[in-house]
C-alpha positions in Angstrom: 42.2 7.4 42.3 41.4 6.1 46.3 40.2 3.2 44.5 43.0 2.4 42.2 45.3 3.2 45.0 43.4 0.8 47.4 43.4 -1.9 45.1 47.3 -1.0 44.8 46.6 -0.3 40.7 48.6 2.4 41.1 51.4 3.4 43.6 52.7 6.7 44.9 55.9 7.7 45.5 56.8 6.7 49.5 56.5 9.4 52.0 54.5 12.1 49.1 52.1 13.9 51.7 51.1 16.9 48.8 49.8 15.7 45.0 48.2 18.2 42.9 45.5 17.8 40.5 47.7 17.3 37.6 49.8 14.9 39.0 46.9 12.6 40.0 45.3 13.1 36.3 48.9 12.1 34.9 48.8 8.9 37.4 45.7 7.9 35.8 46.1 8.5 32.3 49.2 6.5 32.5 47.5 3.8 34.3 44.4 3.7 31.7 47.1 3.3 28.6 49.0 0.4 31.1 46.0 -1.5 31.5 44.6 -2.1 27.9 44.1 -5.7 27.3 46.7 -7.6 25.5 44.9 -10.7 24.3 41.6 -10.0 22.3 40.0 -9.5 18.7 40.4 -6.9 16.2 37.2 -5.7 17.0 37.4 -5.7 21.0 40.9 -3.3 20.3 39.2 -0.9 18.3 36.4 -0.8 20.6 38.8 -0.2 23.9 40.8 2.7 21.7 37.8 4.4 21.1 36.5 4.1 24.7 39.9 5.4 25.8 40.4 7.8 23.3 36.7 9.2 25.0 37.5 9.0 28.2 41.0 10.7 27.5 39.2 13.8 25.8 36.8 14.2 29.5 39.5 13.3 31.8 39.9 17.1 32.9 36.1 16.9 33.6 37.4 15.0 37.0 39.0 17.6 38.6 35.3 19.8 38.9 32.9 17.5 38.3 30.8 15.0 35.3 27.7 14.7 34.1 26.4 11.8 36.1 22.6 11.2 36.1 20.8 8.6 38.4 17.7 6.7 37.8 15.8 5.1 40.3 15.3 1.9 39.7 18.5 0.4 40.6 21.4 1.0 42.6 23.6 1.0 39.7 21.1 2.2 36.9 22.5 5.3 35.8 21.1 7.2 32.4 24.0 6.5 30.1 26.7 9.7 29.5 30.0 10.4 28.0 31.4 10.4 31.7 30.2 6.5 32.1 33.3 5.8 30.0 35.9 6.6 32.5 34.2 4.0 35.2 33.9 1.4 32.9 37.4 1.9 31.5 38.7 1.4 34.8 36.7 -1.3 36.1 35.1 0.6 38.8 31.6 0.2 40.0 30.0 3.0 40.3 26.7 2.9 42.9 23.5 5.5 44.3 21.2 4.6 46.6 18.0 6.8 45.5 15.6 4.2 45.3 11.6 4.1 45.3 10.3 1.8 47.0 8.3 -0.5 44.7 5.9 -1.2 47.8 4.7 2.5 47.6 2.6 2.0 44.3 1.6 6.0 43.5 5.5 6.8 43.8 6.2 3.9 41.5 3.8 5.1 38.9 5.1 8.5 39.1 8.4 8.4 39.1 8.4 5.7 36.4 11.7 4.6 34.5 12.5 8.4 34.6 16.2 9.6 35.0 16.9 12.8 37.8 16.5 15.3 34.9 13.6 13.3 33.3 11.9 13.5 36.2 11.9 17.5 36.9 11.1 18.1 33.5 8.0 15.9 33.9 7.1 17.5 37.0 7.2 20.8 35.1 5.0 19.7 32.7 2.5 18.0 35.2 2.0 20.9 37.1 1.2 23.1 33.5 -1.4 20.6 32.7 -5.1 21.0 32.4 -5.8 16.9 33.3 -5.8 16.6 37.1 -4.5 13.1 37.2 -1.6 14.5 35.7 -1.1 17.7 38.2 -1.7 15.1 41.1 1.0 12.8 39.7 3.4 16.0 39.2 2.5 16.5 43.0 3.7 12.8 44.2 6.7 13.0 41.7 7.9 16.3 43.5 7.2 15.6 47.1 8.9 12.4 46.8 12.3 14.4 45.8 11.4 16.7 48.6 11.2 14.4 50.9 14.4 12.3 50.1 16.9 15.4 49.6 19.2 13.3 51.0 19.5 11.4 47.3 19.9 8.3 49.6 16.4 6.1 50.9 16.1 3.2 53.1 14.8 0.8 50.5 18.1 2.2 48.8 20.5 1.6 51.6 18.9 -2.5 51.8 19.8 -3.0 48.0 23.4 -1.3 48.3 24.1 -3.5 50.9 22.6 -6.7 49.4 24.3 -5.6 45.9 28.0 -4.6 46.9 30.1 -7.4 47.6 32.2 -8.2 50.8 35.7 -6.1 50.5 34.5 -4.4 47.0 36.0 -1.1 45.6 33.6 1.0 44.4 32.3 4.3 44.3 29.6 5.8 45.5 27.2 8.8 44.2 25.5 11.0 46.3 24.5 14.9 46.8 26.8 15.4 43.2 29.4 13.6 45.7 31.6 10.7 44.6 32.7 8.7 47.4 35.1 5.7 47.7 33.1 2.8 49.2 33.7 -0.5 50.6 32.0 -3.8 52.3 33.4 -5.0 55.6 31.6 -7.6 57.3 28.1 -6.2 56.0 28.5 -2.9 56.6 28.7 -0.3 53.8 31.9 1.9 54.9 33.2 5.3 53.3 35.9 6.6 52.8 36.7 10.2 55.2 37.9 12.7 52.8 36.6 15.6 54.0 39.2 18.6 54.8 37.9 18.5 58.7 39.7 15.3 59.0 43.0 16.7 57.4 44.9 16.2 61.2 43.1 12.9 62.1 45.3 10.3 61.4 43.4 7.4 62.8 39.7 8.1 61.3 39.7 6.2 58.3 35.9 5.3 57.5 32.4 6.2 58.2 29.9 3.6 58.3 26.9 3.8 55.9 24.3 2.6 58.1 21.5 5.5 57.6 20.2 8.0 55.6 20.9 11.2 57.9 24.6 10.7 56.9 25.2 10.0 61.1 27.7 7.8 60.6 30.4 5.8 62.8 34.0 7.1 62.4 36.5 4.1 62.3 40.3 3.3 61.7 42.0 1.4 58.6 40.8 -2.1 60.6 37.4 -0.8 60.8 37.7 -0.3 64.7 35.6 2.6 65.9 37.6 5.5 66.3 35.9 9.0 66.9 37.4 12.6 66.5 39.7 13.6 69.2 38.1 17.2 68.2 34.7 16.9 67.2 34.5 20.7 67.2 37.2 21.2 64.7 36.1 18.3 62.4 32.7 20.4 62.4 34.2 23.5 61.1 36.4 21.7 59.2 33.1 20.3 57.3 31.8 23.4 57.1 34.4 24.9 55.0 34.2 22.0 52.8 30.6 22.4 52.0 31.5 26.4 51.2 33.9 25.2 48.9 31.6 22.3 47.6 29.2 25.5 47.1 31.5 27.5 45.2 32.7 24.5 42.8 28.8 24.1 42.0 28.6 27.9 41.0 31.6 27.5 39.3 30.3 24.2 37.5 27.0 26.1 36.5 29.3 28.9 35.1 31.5 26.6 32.7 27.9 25.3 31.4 26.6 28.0 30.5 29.5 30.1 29.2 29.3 30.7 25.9 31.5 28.9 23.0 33.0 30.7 20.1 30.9 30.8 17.0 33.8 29.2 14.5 31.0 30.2 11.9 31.7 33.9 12.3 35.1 33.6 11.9 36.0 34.2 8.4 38.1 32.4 6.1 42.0 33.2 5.1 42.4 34.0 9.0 46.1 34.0 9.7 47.0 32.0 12.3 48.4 34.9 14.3 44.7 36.7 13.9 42.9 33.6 14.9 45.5 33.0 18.0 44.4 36.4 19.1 40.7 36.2 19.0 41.2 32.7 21.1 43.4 34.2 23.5 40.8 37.6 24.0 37.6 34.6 24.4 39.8 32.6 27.3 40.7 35.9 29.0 37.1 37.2 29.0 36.0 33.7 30.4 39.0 33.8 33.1 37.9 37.5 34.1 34.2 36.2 34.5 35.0 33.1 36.3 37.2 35.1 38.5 34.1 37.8 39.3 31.6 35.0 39.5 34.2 33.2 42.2 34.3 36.3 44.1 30.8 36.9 44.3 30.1 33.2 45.3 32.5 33.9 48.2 30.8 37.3 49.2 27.0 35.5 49.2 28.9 32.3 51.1 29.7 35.4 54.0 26.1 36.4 53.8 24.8 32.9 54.6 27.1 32.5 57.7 26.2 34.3 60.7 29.1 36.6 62.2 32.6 36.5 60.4 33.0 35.1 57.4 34.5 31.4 57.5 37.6 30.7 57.1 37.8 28.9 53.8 35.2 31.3 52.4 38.0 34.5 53.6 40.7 32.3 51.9 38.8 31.6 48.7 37.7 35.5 48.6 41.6 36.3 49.1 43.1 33.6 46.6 40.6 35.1 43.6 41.6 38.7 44.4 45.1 37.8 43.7 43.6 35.6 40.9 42.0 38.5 39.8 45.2 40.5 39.4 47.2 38.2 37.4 45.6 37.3 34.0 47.6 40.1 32.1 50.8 39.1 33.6 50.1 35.3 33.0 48.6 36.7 29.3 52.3 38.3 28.9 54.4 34.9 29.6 52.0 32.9 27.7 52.5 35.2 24.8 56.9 35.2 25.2 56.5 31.5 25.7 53.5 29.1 24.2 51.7 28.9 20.9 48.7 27.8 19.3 48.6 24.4 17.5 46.0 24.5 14.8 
């Protein structure tokens, strides 16, 4: 959305300071039904429906999080997913920087054309194997992911900068992060998004110019421009990663939760039977995302020293009122909404 809004695709209302999640998906399904082509073949149509028909059916995937899984070999050599669809559809580059360096010949040959997930499950295997050639290449393959936990390299950073063009919109990928990204006179800049930097008006960007993430703060005309409170940006940032934290736990929850067996449920159901069993399976799958929320945000206190932070209190507080209102919201849904089958 900070791209198509840069690149004035799409337009918000004048002086809107507060959007909510489903007012930004609205704004860009809209905008992915606007801009289908007008001139091209038969087949070129049916091809764009079906990729938009996809991309409609994982849109709600973008407000926690998609499937996106790097290889690295290229800045923008990604292992092809569902997810794909909706940067493609829209036009938008979509860039990493993890990168081996070809120069370092032992990390070349084992890290391979592997994918992120290829790679750990080769690892795994490596280091089960009874050739040592194999357990030493399981070795190199895993310290080299140890060693750049960053997910961004220095031979990665030189072809980012040599592949994005000057004044592109893009996006970057990075720690299951997706940033907006830009070129300005050579320099890789991203875009601040980060709560901390909720009262500072004037820092716009962060310069991409290392892999420690120590970037330059800068204004809309790329002038530098550092925090007037460096101290509160810090905590700020620190309540972002505890809720970064407790979206991953929540993102791990949603995968593994388990889906209703359709073959169990036997035929002649009545639709007011089969209503029932799918309202019991979402509330059972609220009431454990709720507990699962809650204890994120107790093991989040844990981990900081002292009193609990303050976005980790809030989150704790919003899911015990959360907690308390699936029967009540289970009530209205059953006065007012009903199943289409």
């Amino acid at each position: 959305m900070n791209v198509l809004l840069l690149a004035w695709k799409i337009k918000l209302p004048p002086m809107m300071e507060i959007i909510t999640a489903e007012q930004l998906m609205e704004y860009l399904g809209d905008y992915i039904l606007d801009a289908k082509p007008k001139e091209i073949s038969e087949i070129q149509r049916l091809n764009y429906e079906q990729n938009m028909s996809d991309a409609m059916a994982i849109l709600h995937k973008l407000q926690t999080g998609l499937d996106v899984n790097v290889k690295f070999t290229g800045v923008r050599v990604f292992e092809y997913t569902p997810e794909c669809i909706v940067f493609d559809l829209l036009d938008i580059p979509l860039y990493h920087g993890w990168l081996v360096d070809p120069q370092v010949a032992d990390i070349v040959k084992a890290v391979g054309n592997c994918s992120y997930n290829q790679l750990v499950e080769k690892i795994i295997s490596c280091k089960q194997s009874d050739n040592s050639e194999l357990v030493s290449e399981g070795f190199v393959a895993e310290q080299f992911l140890n060693n750049t936990a960053t997910q961004l390299t220095y031979h990665g950073l030189c072809e980012l900068t040599s592949a994005v063009q000057e004044g592109e919109l893009c996006v970057f990928f990075r720690n299951n992060h997706f940033s907006t990204m830009t070129k300005y006179k050579g320099q890789l800049y991203l875009l601040v998004t980060d709560q901390g930097f909720l009262t500072e008006e004037k820092v716009v960007w962060e310069s991409l110019h290392n892999v420690d993430g120590d970037g330059n703060f800068c204004d809309s005309e790329f002038h530098l421009r550092p925090p007037s409170d460096p101290e509160t940006v810090y905590r700020g940032q620190q309540d972002q990663i505890d809720q970064d934290y407790l979206m991953a736990l929540s993102l791990q929850q949603e995968q593994q939760s388990q889906e209703i067996n359709w073959e169990q449920i036997p035929e002649g159901i009545s639709d007011l039977e089969l209503a029932k069993k799918l309202q019991e399976e979402e509330d059972r799958r609220a009431s454990q995302y709720y507990q699962e929320q809650e204890q994120a945000a107790a093991q989040v206190q844990q981990q900081v020293p002292g009193a609990a932070s303050p976005a980790s209190a809030r989150q704790s507080g919003s899911n015990e009122r959360k907690r308390k209102e699936p029967r009540e919201k289970e009530k209205e849904k059953e006065k007012n909404s009903c199943v289409l089958l």
